[in-house]
FIDREN-329570 format. One line per field, with one value per residue (C-alpha): residue in one letter; residue number from 1; x, y, z. Coordinates in pm, 1 decimal. Layout:
% FIDREN-329570
aa	c(A,...)
i	c(NUM,...)
east	c(X,...)
north	c(Y,...)
up	c(Z,...)
***
This chain:
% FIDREN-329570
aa	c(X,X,X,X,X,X,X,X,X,X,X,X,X,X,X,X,X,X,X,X,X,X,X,X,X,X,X,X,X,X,X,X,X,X,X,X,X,X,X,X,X,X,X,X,X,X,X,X,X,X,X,X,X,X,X,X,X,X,X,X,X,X,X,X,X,X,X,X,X,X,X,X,X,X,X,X,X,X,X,X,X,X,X,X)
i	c(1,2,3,4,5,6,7,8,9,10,11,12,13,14,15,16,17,18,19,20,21,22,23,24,25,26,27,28,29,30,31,32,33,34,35,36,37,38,39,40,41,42,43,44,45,46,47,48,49,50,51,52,53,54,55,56,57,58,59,60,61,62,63,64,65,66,67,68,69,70,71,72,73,74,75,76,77,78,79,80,81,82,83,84)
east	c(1061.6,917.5,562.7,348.2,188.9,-172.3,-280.4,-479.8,-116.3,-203.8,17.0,-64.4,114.9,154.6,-62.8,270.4,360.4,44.1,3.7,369.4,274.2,-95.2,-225.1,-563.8,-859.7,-902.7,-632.2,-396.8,-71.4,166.7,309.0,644.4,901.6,1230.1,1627.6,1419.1,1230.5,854.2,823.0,481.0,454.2,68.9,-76.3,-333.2,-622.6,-649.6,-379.6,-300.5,-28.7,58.7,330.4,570.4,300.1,31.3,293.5,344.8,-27.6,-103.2,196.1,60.4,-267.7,-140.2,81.1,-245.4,-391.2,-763.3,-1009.6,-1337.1,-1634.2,-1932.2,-2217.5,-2456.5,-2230.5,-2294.1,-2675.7,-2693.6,-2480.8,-2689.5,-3015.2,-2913.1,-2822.1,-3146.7,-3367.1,-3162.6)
north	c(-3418.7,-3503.6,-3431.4,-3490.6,-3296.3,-3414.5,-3365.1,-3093.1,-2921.9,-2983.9,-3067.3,-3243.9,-3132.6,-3338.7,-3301.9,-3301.9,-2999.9,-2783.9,-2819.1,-2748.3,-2400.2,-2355.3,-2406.4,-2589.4,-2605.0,-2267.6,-2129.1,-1863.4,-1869.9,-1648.2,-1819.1,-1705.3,-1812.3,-1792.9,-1880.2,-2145.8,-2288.5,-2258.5,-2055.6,-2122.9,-1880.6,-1894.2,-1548.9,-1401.1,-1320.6,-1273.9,-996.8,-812.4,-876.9,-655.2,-739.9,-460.4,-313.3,-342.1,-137.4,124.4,185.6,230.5,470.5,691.6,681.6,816.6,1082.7,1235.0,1349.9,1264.4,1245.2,1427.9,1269.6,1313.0,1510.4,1186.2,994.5,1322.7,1358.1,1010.5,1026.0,1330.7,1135.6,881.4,1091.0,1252.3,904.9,790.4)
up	c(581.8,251.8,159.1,-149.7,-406.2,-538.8,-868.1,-770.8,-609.2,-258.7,1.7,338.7,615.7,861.3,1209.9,1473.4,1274.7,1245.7,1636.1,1710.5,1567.3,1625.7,1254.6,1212.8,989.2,824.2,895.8,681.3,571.7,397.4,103.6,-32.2,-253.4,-65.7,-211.5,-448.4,-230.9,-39.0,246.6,444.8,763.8,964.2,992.2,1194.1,1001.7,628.6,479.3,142.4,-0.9,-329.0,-559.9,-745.6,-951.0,-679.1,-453.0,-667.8,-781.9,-401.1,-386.5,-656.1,-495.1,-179.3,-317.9,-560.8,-246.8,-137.5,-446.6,-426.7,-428.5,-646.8,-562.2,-626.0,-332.3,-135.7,-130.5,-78.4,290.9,313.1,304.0,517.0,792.1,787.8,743.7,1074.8)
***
């Protein structure tokens, strides 16, 4: 099936389609380029999705071990639990 791209890179896809697999208005989809082409799969509610760089930033993050926070961040919880 053919579709058409806008000028402003849109594409409409065509109604038959969405409700064959449960897509409507606001929904999200995973976009991905796959064997040089456009892969478009519906997810369930918004995700993250990090590239190389993004991977590896979170990987360092989780091997430094948990940060410590500072003493400002602390008094502040403190005084909220009290205040409650």
């Amino acid at each position: 099936m053919q579709v058409l791209i806008n000028r402003q890179g849109n594409i409409n896809i065509p109604y038959t389609i969405l409700n064959e697999l449960g897509i409507g208005f606001n929904s999200h989809l995973l976009l991905s380029i796959k064997e040089g082409g456009i892969l478009l799969q519906p997810v369930s509610s918004k995700s993250i999705c990090l590239n190389e760089k993004g991977l590896a930033k979170l990987d360092e993050a989780r091997k430094s071990g948990p940060g410590l926070l500072p003493n400002w961040f602390k008094e502040e919880v403190e005084n909220a639990r009290n205040n409650i």
